[in-house]
NUVOVEX-117367 format. One record per atom (N, C-alpha, C): residue number from 1; residue in one letter; atom name; x, z, y. Coordinates in steps of 0.1 Angstrom, whole numbers, plus 5000, padded with zeros to 4 digits. Atoms other than C-alpha are relative to their C-alpha. Example, Ala and Ser with C-alpha at 12.3 -4.5 7.8 and 13.67 -1.06 7.14 Angstrom:
BEGIN
REC    n  res  atom    px    pz    py
REC    1    A     N  5009  5000  4988
REC    1    A    CA  5123  5078  4955
REC    1    A     C  5009  5000  5012
REC    2    S     N  4991  5000  4989
REC    2    S    CA  5137  5071  4989
REC    2    S     C  4992  5008  5011
END
This chain:
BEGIN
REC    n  res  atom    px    pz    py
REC    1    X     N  5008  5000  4988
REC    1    X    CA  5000  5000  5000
REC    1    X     C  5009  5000  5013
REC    2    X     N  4992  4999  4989
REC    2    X    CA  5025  5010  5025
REC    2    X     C  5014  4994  4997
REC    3    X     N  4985  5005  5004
REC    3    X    CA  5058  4991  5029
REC    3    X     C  5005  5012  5007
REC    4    X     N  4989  4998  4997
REC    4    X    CA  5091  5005  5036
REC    4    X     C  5005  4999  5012
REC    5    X     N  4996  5002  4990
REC    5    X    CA  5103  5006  5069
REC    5    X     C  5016  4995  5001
REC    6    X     N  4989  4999  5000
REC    6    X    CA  5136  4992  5078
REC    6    X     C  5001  4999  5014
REC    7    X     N  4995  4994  4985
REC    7    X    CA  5155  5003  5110
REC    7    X     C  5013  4991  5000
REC    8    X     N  4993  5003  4996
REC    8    X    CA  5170  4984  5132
REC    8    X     C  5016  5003  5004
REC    9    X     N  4986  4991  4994
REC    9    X    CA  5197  5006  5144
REC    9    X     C  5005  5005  4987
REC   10    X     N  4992  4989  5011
REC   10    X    CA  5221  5020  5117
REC   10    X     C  5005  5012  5005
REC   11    X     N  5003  4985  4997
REC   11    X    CA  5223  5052  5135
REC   11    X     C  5001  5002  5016
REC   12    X     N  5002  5000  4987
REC   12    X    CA  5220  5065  5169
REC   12    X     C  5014  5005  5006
REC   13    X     N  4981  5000  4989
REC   13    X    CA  5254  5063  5195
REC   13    X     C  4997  5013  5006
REC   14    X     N  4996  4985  4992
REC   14    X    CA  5245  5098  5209
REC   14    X     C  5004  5007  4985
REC   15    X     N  4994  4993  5013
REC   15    X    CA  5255  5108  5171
REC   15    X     C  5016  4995  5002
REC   16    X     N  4983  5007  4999
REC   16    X    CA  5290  5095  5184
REC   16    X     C  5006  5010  5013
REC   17    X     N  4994  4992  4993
REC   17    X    CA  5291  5111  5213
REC   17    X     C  5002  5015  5000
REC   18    X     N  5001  4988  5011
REC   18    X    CA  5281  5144  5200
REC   18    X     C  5013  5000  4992
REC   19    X     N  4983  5002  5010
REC   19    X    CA  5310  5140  5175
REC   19    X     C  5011  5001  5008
REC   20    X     N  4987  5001  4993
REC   20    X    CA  5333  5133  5196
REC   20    X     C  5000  5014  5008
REC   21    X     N  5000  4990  4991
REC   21    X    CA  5325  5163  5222
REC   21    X     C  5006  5013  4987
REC   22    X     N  4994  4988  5012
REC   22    X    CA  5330  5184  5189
REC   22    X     C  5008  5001  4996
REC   23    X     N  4984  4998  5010
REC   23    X    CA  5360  5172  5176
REC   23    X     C  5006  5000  5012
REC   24    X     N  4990  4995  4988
REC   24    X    CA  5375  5175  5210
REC   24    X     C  5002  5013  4999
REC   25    X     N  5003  4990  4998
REC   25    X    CA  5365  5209  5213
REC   25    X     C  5010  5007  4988
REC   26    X     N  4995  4991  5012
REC   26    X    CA  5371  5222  5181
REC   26    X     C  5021  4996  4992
REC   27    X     N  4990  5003  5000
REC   27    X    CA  5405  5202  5182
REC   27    X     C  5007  5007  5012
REC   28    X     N  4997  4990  4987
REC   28    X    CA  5416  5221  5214
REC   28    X     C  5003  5011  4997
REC   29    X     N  4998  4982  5009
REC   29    X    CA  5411  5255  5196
REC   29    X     C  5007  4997  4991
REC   30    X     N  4986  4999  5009
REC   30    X    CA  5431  5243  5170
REC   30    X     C  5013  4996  5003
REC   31    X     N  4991  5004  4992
REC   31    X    CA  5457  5230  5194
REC   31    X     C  5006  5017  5005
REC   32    X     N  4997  4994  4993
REC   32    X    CA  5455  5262  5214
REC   32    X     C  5006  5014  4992
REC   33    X     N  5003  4991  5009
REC   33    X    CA  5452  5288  5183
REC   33    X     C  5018  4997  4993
REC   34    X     N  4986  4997  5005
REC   34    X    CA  5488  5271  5166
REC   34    X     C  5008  5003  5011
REC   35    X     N  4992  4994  4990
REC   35    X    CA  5503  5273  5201
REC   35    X     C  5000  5013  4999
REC   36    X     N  4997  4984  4995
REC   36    X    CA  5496  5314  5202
REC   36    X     C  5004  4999  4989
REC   37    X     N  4991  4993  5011
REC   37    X    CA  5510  5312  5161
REC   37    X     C  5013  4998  5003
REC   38    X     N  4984  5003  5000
REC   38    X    CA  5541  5298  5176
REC   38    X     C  5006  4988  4992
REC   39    X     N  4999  5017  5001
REC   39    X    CA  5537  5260  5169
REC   39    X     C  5006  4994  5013
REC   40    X     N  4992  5011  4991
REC   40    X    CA  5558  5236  5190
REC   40    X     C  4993  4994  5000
REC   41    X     N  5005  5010  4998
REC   41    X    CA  5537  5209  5189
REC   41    X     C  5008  4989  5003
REC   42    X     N  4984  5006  5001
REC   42    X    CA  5571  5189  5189
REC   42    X     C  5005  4990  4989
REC   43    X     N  4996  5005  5013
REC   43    X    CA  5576  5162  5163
REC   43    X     C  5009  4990  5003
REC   44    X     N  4987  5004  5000
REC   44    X    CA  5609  5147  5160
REC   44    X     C  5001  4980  4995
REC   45    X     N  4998  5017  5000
REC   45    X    CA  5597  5109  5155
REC   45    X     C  4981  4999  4993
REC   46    X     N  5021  5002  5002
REC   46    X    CA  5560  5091  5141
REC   46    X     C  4993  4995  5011
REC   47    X     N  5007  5011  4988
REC   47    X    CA  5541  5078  5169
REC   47    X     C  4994  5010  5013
REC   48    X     N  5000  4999  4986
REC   48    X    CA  5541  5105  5193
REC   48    X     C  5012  5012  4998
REC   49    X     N  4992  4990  5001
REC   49    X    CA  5568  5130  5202
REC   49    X     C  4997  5016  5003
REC   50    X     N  5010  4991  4991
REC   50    X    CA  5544  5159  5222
REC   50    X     C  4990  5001  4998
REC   51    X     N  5010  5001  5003
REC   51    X    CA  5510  5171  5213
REC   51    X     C  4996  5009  5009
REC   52    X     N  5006  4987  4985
REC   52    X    CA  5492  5188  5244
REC   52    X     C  4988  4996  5001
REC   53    X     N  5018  5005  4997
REC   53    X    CA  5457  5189  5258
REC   53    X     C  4996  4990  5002
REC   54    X     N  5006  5015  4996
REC   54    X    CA  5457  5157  5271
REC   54    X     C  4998  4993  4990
REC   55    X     N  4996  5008  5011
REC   55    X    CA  5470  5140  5243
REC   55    X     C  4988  5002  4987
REC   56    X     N  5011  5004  5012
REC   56    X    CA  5445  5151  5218
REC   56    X     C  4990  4997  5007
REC   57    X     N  5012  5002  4994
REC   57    X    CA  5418  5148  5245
REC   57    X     C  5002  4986  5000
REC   58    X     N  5003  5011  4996
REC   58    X    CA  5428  5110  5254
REC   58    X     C  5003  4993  4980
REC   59    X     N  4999  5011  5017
REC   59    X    CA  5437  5102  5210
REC   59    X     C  4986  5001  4993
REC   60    X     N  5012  4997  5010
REC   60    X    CA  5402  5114  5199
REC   60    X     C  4990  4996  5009
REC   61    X     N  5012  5006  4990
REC   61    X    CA  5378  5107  5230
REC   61    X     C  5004  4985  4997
REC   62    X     N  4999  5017  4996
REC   62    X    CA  5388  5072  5235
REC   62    X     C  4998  4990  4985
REC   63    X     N  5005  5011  5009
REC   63    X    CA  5389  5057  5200
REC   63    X     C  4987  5002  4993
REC   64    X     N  5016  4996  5006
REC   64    X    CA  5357  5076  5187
REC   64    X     C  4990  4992  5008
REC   65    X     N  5007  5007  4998
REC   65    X    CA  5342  5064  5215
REC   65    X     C  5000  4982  5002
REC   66    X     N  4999  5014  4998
REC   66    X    CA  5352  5029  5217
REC   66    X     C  4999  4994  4981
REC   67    X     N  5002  5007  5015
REC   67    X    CA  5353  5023  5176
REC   67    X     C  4991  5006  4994
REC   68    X     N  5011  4997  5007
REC   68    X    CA  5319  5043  5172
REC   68    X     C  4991  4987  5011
REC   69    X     N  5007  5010  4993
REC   69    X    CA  5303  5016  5198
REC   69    X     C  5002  4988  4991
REC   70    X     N  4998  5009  5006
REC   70    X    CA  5320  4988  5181
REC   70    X     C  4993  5000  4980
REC   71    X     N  5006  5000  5013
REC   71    X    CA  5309  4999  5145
REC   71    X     C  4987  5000  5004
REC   72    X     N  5015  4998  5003
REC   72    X    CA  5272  5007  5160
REC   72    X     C  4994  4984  5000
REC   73    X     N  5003  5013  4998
REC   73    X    CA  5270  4971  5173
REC   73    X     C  5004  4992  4990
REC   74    X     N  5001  5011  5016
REC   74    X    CA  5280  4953  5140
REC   74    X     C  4992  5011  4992
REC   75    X     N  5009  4993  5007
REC   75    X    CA  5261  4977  5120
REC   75    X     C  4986  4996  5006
REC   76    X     N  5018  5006  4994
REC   76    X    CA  5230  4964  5141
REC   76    X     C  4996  4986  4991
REC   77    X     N  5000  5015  5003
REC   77    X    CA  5238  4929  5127
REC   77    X     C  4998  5004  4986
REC   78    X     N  4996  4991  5011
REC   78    X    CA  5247  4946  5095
REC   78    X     C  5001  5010  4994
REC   79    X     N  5004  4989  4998
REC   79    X    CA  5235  4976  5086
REC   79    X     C  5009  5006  4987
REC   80    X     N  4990  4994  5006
REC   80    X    CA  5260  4980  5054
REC   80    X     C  5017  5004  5006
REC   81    X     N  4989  4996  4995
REC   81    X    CA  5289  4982  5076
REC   81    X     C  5005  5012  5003
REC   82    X     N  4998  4984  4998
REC   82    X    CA  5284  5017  5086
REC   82    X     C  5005  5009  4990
REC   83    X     N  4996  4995  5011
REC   83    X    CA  5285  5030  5053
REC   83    X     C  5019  4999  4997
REC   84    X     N  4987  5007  4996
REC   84    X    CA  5323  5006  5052
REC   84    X     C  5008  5006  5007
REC   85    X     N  4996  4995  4992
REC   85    X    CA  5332  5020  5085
REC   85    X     C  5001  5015  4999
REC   86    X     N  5001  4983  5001
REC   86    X    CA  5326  5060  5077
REC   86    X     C  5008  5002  4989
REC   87    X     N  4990  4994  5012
REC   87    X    CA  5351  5057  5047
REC   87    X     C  5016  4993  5002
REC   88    X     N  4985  5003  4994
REC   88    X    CA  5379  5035  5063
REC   88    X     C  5001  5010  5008
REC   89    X     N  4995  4991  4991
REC   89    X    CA  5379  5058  5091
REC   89    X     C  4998  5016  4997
REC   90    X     N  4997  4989  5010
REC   90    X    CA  5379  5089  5066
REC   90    X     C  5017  4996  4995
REC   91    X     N  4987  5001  5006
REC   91    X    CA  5407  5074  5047
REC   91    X     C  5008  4997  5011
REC   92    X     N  4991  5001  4988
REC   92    X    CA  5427  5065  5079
REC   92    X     C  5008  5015  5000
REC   93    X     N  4999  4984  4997
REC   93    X    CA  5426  5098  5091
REC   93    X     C  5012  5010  4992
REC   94    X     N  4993  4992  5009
REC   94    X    CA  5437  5115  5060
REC   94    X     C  5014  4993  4994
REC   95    X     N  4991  5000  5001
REC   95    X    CA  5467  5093  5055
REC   95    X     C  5007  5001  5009
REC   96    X     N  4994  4992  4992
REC   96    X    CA  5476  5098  5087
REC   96    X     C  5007  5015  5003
REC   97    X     N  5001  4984  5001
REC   97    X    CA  5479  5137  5078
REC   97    X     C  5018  4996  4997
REC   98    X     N  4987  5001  4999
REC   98    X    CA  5517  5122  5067
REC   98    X     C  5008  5002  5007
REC   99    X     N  4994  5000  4987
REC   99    X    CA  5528  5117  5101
REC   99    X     C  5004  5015  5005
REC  100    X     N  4999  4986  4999
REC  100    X    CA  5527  5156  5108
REC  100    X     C  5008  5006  4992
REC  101    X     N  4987  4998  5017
REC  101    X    CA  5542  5164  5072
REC  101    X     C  5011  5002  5006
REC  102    X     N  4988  5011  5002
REC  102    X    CA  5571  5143  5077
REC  102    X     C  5008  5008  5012
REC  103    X     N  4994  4999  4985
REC  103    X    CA  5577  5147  5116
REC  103    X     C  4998  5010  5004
REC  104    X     N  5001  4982  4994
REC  104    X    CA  5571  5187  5122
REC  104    X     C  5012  5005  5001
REC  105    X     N  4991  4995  5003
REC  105    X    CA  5596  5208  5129
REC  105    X     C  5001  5015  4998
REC  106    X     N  5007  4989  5008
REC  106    X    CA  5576  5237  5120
REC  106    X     C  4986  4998  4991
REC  107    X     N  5011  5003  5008
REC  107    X    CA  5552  5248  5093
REC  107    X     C  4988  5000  5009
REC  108    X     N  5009  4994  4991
REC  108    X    CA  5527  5260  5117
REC  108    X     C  4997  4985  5009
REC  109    X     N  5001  5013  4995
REC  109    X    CA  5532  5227  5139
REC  109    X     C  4989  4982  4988
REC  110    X     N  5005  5005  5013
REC  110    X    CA  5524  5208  5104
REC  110    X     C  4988  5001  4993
REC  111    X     N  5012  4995  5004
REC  111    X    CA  5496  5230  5094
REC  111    X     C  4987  4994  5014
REC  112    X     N  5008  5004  4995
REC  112    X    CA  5479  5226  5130
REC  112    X     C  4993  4988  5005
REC  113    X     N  5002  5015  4997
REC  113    X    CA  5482  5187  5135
REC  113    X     C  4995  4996  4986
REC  114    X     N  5005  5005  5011
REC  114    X    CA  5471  5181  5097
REC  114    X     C  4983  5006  5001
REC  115    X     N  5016  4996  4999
REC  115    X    CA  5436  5206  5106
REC  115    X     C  4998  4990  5009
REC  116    X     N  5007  5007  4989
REC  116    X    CA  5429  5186  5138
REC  116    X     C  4996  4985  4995
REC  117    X     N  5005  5011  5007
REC  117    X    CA  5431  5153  5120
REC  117    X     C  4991  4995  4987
REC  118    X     N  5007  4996  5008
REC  118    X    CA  5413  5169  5093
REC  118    X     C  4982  5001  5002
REC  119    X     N  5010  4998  4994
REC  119    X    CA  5388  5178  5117
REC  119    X     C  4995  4987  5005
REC  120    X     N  5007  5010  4990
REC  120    X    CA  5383  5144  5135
REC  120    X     C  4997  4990  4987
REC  121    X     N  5004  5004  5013
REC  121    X    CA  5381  5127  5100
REC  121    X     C  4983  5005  4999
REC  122    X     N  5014  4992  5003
REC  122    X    CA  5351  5149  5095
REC  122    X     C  4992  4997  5009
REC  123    X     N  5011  5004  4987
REC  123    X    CA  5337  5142  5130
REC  123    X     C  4997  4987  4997
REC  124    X     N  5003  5019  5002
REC  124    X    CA  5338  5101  5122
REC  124    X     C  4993  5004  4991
REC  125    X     N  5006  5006  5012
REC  125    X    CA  5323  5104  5090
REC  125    X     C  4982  5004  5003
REC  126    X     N  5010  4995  5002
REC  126    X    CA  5292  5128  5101
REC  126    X     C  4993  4987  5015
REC  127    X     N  4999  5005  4985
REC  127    X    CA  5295  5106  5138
REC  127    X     C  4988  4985  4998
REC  128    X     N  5002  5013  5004
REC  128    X    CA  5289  5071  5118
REC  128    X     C  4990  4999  4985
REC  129    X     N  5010  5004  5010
REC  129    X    CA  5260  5082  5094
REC  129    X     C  4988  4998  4999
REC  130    X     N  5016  5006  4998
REC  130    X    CA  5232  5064  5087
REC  130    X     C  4991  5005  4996
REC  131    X     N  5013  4989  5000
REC  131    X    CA  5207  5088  5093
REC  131    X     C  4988  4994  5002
REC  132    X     N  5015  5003  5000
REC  132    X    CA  5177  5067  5095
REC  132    X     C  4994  4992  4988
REC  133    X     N  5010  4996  5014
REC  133    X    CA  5169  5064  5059
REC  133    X     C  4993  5007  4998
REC  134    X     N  5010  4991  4997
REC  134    X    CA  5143  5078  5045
REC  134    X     C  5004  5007  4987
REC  135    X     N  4998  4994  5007
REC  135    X    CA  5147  5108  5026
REC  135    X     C  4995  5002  4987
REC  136    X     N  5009  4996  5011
REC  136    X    CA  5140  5119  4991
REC  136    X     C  4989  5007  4999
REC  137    X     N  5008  4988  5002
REC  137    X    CA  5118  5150  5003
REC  137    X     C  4990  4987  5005
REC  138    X     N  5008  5007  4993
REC  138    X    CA  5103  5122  5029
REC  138    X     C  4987  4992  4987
REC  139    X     N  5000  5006  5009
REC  139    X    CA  5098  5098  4999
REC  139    X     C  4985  5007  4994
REC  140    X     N  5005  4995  5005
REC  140    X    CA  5081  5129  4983
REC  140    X     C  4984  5003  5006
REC  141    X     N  5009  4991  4996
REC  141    X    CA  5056  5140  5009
REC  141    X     C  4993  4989  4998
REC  142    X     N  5006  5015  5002
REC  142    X    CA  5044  5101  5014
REC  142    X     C  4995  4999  4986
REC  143    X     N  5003  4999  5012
REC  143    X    CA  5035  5101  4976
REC  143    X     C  4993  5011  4995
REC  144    X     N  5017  4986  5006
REC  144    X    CA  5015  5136  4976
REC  144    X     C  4991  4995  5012
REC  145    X     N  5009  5001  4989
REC  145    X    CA  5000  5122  5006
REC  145    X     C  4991  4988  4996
REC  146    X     N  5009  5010  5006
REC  146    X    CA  4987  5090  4990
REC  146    X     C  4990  5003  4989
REC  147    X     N  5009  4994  5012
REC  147    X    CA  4975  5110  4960
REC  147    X     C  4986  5010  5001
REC  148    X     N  5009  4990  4995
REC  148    X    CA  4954  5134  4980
REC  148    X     C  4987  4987  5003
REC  149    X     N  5013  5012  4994
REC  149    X    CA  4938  5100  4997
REC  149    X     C  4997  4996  4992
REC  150    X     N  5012  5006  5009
REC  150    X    CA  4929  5088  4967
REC  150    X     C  4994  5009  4989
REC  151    X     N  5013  4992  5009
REC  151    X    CA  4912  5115  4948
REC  151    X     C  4994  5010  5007
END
């Protein structure tokens, strides 16, 4: 009786921005939290030398928001892309966790740049999910609801 709806949008861009404000945030405290354990933030080669406020604020604002727009807008055309896009940019992430490894010149430095990238991994994936499916519960109530209207 009733079809299926299918949604235009593969998920909504304030679910990006959102994300991002969080993994700023919660990257900051873990920025600010290894500095008082007596993290350098100092790494001796890798693709940056210095990790400071700025720096995680302008490495995590800017590509979330510019590569969560670009994923929403092909996911519009293509709505499997999102799915695609939420596990490359998981696996990114977490191979990137090497870079810190490698190039720390404490544990503590090592420990707090592998959580932050930990953390922004986690922000892309929750950032870029396609939340407008319809649920199993949904699924469920639609089907006690048909059964009521017909007896």
């Amino acid at each position: 009786m009733g079809a299926e709806m299918k949604y235009k949008m593969p998920f909504n861009y304030v679910q990006v921005i959102i994300a991002t404000f969080g993994a700023v945030v919660m990257s900051v405290f873990v920025l600010l939290v290894s500095e008082a354990a007596g993290a350098s933030m100092k790494f001796t080669g890798g693709m940056f030398q210095n990790v400071d406020f700025i720096h995680v604020v302008r490495f995590i604002a800017l590509p979330f928001l510019i590569l969560g727009f670009l994923t929403f807008l092909i996911g519009r055309a293509r709505p499997g892309f999102t799915k695609i896009a939420q596990w490359v940019g998981v696996v990114v992430v977490v191979v990137s966790i090497i870079n810190p490894i490698m190039f720390a010149p404490d544990l503590a430095s090592a420990l707090g740049m592998s959580l932050i990238l930990l953390i922004v991994g986690a922000s892309w994936y929750i950032a870029v999910n396609n939340s407008n499916h319809i649920s199993p519960q949904s699924k469920l109530v639609r089907l006690l609801a048909k059964q009521d209207a017909l007896a």
